[in-house]
C-alpha positions in Angstrom: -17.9 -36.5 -56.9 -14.2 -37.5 -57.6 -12.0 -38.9 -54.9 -8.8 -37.5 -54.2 -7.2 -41.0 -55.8 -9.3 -40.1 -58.9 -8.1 -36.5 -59.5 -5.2 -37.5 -58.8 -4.4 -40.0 -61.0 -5.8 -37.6 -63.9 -3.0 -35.0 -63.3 0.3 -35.6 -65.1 3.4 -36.5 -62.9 1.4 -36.0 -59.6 3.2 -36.5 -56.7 2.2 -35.8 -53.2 5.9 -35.5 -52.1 6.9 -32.8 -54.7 4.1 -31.1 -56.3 4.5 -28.8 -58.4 3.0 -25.7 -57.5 1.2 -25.1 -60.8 -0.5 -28.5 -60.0 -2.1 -27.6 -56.7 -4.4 -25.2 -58.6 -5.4 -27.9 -61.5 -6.1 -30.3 -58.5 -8.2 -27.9 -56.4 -10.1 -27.1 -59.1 -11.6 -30.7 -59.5 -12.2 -31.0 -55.8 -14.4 -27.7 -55.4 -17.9 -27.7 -56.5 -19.3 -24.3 -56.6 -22.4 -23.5 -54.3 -26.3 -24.2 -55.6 -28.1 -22.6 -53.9 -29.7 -18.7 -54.6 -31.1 -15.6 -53.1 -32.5 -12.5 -54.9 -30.9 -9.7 -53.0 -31.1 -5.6 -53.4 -29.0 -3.9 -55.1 -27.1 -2.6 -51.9 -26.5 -6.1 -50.8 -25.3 -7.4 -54.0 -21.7 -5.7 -53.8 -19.2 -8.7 -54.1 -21.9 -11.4 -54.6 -22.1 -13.7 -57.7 -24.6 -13.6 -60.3 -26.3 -16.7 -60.2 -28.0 -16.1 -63.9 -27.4 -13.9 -67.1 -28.4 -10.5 -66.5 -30.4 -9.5 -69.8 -30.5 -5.6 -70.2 -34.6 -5.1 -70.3 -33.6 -1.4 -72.2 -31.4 0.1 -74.6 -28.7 1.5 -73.2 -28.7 4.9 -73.4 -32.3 4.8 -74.8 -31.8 7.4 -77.4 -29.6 9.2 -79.3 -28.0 12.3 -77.1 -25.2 14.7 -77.2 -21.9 13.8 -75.5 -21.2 17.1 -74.5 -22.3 20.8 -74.8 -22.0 22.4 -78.0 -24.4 22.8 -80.9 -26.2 20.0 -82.7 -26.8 20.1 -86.7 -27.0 17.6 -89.5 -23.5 16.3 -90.4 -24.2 16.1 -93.9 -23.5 20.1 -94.0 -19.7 19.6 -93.4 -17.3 20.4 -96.3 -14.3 22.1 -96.8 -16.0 26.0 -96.3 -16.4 27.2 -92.8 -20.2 26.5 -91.9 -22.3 29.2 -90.4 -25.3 27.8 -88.9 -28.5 29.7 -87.7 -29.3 28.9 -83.4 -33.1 27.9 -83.5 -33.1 26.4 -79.8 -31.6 24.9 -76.7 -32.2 21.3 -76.0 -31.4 20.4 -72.3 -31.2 17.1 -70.4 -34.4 15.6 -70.4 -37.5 15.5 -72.3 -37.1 15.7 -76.1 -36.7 19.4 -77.7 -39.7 20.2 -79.7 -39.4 21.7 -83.4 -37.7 21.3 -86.4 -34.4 22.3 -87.5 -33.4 22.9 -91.0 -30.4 23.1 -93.2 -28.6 26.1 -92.4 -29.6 26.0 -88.7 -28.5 24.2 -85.4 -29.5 23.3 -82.1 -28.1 24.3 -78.8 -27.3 21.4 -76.8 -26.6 20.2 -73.5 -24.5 17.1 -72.6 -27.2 13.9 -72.5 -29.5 16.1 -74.3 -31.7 13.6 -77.0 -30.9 14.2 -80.3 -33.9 15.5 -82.5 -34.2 13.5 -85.7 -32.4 14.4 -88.4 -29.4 15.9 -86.4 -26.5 13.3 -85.9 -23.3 15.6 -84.9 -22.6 18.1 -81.8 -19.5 20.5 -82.4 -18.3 21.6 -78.6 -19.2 25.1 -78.0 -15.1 26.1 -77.2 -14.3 25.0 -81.0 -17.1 27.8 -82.8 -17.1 31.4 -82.8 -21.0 32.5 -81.6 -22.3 36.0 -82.9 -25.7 37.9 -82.8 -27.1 39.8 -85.3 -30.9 41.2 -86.0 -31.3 38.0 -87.6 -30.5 36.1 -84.2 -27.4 33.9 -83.0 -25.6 32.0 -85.2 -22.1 30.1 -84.8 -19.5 29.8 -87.3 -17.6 26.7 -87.5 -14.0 26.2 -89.0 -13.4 23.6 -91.4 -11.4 20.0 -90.7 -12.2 20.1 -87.3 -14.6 17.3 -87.1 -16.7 14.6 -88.9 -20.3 14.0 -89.6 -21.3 11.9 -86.4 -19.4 13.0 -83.8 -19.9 13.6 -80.4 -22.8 11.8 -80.5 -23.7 8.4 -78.4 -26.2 6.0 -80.3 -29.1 4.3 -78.9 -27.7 1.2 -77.4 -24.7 1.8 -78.1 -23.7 0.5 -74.0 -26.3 -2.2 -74.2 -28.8 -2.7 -76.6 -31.9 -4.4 -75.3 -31.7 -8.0 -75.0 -28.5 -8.8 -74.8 -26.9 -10.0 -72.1 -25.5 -7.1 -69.4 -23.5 -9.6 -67.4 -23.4 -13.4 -67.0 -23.9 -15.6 -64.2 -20.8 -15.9 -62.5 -19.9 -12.5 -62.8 -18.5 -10.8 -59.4 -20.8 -7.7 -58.5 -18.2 -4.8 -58.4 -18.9 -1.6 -57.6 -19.0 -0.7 -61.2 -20.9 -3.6 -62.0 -23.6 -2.1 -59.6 -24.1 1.4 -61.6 -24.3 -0.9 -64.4 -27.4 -2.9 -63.2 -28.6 0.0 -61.9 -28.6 1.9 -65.2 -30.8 -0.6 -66.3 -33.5 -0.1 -63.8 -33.0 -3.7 -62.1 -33.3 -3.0 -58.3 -32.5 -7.0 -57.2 -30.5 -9.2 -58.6 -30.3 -13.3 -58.3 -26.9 -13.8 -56.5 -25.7 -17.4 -55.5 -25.7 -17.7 -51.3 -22.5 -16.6 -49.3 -20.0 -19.0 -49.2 -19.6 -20.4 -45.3 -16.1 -21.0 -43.9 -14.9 -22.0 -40.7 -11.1 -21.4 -39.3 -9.5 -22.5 -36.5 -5.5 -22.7 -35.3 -3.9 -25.3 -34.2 -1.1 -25.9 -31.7 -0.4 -26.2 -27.9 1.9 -22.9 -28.9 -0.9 -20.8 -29.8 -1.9 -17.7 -27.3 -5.2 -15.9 -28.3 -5.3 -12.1 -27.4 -5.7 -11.9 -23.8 -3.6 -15.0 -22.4 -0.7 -14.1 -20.4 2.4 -14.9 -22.4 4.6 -17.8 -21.4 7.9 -19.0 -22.6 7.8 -21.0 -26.0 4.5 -19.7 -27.1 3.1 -16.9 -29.5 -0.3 -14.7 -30.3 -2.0 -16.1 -32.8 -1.8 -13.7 -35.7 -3.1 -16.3 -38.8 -6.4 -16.1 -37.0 -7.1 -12.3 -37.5 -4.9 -12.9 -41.1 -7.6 -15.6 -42.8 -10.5 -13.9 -41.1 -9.4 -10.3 -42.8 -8.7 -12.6 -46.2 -11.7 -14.5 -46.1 -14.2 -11.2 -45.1 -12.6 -9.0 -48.2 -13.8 -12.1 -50.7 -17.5 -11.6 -49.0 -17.2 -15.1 -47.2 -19.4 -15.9 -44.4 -16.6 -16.7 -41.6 -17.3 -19.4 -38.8 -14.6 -18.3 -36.4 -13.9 -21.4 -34.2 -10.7 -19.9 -32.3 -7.6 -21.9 -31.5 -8.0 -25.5 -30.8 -5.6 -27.3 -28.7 -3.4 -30.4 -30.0 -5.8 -33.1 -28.1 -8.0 -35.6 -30.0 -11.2 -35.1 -28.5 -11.0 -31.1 -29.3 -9.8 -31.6 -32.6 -12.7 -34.3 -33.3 -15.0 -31.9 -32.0 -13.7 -28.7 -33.6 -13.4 -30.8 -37.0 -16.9 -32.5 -36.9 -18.6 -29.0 -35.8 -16.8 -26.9 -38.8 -17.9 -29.8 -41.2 -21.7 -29.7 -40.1 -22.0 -25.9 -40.0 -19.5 -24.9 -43.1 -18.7 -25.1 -47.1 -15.0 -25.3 -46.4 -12.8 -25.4 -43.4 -9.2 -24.0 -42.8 -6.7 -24.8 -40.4 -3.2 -23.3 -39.9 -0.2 -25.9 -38.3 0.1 -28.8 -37.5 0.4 -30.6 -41.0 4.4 -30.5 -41.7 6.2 -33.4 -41.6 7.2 -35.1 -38.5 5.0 -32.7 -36.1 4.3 -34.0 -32.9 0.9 -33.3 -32.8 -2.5 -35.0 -33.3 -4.5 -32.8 -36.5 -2.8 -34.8 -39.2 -4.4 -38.2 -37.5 -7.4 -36.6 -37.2 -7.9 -35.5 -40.5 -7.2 -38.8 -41.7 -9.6 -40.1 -39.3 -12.7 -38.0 -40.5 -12.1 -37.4 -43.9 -10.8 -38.1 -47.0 -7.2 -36.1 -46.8 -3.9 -35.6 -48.7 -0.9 -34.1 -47.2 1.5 -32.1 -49.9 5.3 -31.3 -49.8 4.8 -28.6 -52.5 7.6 -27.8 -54.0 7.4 -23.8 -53.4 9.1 -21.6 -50.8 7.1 -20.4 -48.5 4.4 -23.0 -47.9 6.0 -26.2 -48.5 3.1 -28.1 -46.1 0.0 -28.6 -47.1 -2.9 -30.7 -46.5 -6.1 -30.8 -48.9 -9.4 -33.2 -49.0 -13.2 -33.8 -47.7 -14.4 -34.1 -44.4 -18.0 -35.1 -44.3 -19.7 -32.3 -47.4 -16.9 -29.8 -46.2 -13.6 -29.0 -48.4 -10.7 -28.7 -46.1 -7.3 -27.0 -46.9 -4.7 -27.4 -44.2 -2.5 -24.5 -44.0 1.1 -24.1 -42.4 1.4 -22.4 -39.3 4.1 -19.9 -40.3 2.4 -16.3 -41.1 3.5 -15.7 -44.4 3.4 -19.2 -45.9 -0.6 -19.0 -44.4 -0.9 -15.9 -46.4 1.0 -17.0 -49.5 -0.9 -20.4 -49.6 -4.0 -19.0 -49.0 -3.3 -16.0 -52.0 -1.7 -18.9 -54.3 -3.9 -21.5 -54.2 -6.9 -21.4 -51.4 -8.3 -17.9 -52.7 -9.0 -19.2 -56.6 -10.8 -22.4 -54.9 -13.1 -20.7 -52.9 -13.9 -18.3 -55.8 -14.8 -21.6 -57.9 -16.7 -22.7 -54.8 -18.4 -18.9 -54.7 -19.3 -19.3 -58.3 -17.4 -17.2 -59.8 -16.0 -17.8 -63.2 -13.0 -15.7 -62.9 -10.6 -16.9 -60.4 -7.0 -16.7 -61.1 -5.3 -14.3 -59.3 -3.9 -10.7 -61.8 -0.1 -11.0 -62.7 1.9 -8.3 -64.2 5.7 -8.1 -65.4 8.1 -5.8 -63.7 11.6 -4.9 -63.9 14.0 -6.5 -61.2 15.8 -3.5 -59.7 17.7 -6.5 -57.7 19.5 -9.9 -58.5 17.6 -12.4 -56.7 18.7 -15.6 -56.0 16.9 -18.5 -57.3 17.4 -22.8 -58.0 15.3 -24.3 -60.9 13.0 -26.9 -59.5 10.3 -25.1 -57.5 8.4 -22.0 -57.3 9.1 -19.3 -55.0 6.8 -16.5 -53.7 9.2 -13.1 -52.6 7.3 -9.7 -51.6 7.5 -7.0 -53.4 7.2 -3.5 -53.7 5.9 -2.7 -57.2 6.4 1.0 -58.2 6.3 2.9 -61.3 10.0 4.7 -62.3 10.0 8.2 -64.1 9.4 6.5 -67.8 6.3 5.2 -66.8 7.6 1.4 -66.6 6.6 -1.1 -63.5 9.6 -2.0 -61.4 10.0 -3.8 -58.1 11.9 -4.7 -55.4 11.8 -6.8 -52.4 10.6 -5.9 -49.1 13.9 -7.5 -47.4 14.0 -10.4 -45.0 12.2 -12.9 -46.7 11.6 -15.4 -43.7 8.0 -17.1 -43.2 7.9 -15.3 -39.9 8.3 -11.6 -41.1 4.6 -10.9 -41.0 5.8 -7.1 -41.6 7.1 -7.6 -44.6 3.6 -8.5 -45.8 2.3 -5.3 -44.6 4.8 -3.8 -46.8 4.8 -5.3 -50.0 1.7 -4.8 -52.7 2.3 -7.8 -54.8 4.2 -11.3 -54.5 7.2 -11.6 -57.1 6.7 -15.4 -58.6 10.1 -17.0 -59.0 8.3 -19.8 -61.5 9.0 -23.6 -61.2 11.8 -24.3 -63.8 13.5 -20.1 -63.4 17.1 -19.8 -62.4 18.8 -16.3 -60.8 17.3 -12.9 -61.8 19.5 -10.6 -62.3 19.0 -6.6 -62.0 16.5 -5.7 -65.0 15.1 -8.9 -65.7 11.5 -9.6 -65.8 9.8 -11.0 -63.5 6.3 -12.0 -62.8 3.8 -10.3 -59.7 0.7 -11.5 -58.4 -0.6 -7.8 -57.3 -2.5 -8.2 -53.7 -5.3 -6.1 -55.8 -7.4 -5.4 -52.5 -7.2 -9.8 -51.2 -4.8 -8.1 -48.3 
């Protein structure tokens, strides 16, 4: 296991004082180690878990040939450029294999998942013929051009074919990733164990819900913001409350999270020059560095070990706790769940605003994303931009990323947006 003075001196042009915010991510990603251990789970309990193994499909996926929708089954090789009249011999349904043969000239019935008989390898939808009955029996006519030899038909396999890998370790469980597994008759899956994080505020400040409020302090609102974060990733959370600025509780509070959890957060208390204690005591129990990043908001932040715990120090402002924690403590915990995906989705939108910005350090504006009346993505931003406006994260769907070395946008630039995508 690298020390931070290791990973550190790795990165190019590192420095603690002005990081570039581009740089946080390479560092975190050296000084997470995903979990080990694993649990076989059933398939209910999987959603949002990480595969801790390659999931190889035990079938073919579908198992057969079948008909993608409802129309009339015959052997392709009949098509030319002369309407086709084919003789109805049967009706194949979903389910067990139609009996019988069909021969040239005639044609099956056929419902949608319906196996294919051998020998028949295209379906023409019922709307496209022209059915009529005779002594002889139905038949359907079919016009010419208005389809090819094989179509409307799915091949054996051709989702999954058997053997090959259905999904691989690492791989978030979505909901769509359960049908999947599910369609392959798997009822448990190996997942890797929850992660476990504890949280806790910081500050003398700091009201929980049911003080009585007194001048100079405020609720504590990052509490209920990283516990709602933290639960929508399918994280264990150790909620340790709001430990005052005192030594002995922060030694305590510090010392339990690290015995009990993967990771630990805090909010407040690491900026520069605060008159408070956490800052000492990180650097008394672990192995600690404190950031000026060079983003707005979120400039503070401290990252390290304490005892087998990974701790990120958050500020105490609402929004920079949300922005830091969507920038740059969501992807690490995703490394530490396993997961091989991690970065968070960005999309380009149209400015439908100038926005003022100074080369030299990333800046993080919410957004409003919508679609205009030619289909394109613009946005716009939610207003007051201040750290405290917790509202204006309520509003927004997506972050608009002002990058490191960007200058002023103007009205109908592009510009990059981290989409919340279901984190908030």
């Amino acid at each position: 296991m690298k020390t931070l003075d290791e990973i550190a001196a790795e990165l190019q042009g590192y420095d603690p004082k002005a990081l570039r915010a581009d740089t946080v991510n390479a560092f975190l990603a050296q000084l997470v180690t995903p979990v080990a251990h694993t649990e076989t789970l059933a398939l209910f309990d999987a959603l949002d878990r990480v595969l801790a193994q390659d999931l190889v499909s035990p079938i073919s996926v579908p198992p057969h040939d079948n008909s993608a929708m409802d129309g009339f089954a015959f052997d392709g090789a009949q098509l030319g450029s002369a309407p086709l009249s084919l003789k109805v011999v049967g009706t194949a349904l979903a389910g067990p294999a139609w009996q019988g043969d069909v021969r040239t000239g005639e044609c099956l019935k056929i419902m949608t998942g319906a196996v294919l008989p051998a020998g028949l390898d295209t379906v023409v939808p019922q709307e496209l013929t022209q059915l009529t009955v005779d002594s002889g029996g139905e038949a359907v006519q079919i016009p010419p051009g208005i389809l090819q030899r094989g179509d409307n038909r799915r091949l054996r396999g051709e989702d999954l074919m058997q053997g090959e890998p259905a999904m691989k370790r690492g791989d978030r469980i979505t909901p769509a990733a359960l049908g999947l597994i599910a369609s392959l008759g798997l009822a448990k899956v190996e997942v890797f164990r929850r992660l476990r994080v504890a949280y806790f505020s910081t500050g003398d400040e700091i009201l929980s819900l049911g003080d009585e409020p007194r001048e100079g302090a405020v609720y504590d609102s990052n509490r209920y913001t990283v516990f709602g974060l933290l639960k929508r990733m399918g994280i264990e959370v150790i909620d340790m409350g709001v430990v005052r600025d005192d030594p002995a509780a922060l030694k305590e509070a510090f010392s339990t999270a690290a015995f009990k959890a993967d990771a630990i957060i805090t909010s407040g208390g690491v900026s520069v020059g605060e008159a408070d204690h956490t800052k000492a005591m990180m650097r008394e129990l672990g192995d600690v560095a404190f950031w000026r990043i060079a983003m707005r908001p979120g400039r503070p932040m401290a990252v390290g070990r304490t005892g087998h715990a990974v701790l990120f120090g958050l500020p105490g402002n609402p929004v920079a706790v949300m922005v830091t924690f969507l920038a740059f403590v969501r992807p690490a915990l995703l490394l530490m769940m396993g997961a091989i995906s991690h970065a968070s989705p960005m999309l380009r939108a149209t400015s439908l605003e100038p926005l003022r910005k100074k080369p030299g350090r990333t800046e993080f504006q919410r957004g409003i994303v919508i679609q205009d009346s030619r289909g394109s993505l613009t946005v716009r931003t939610t207003g007051n931009q201040g750290s405290g406006v917790l509202s204006s994260m309520v509003q927004a769907n997506g972050l608009i990323v002002l990058q490191h070395d960007q200058g002023n946008v103007e009205i109908g630039d592009p510009v990059d947006v981290m989409m919340f995508d279901g984190a908030i």
